[in-house]
N, C-alpha and C positions, 0 to 999 in steps of 0.2 A: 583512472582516466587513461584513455588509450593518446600513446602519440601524435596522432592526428591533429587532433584537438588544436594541440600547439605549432604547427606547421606552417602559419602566418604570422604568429609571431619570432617562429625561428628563421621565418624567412626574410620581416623584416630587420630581425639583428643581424644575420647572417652577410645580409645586403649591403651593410657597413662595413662588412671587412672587404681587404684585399685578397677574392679567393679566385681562383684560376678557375678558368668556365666549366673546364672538365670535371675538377673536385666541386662545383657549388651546388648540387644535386644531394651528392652521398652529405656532406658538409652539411645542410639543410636538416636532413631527417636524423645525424646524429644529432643535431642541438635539439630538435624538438624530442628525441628520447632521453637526452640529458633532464629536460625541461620536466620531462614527465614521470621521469623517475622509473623509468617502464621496466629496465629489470636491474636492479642496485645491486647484486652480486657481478654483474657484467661490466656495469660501470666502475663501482669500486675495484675490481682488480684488473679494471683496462689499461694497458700501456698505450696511447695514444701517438702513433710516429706521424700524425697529422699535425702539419706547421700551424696549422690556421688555428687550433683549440690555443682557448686564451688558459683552458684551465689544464692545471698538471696536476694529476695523483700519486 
């Protein structure tokens, strides 16, 4: 399933956080690729220097 899909619901989790206006965009469409698992080599060896991810690998 393509990321998209998930993009209202990453939007409204996203929406709970405290994200600065400028990051809430890019911020958005990584959750919904997290969400989707869209490509797992990319995620599992991402260093994430975004404050806002609740999750650390």
């Amino acid at each position: 399933m393509n990321y998209e899909t998930y993009i209202p619901e990453a939007l409204e989790i996203v929406s709970a956080w405290e994200i600065d206006p400028e990051d809430f965009a890019q911020v958005v469409n990584d959750q919904a690729r997290i969400m989707a698992a869209s490509d797992l080599d990319l995620i599992a060896n991402a260093e994430f220097d975004n404050p806002y991810y609740p999750l650390q690998f």
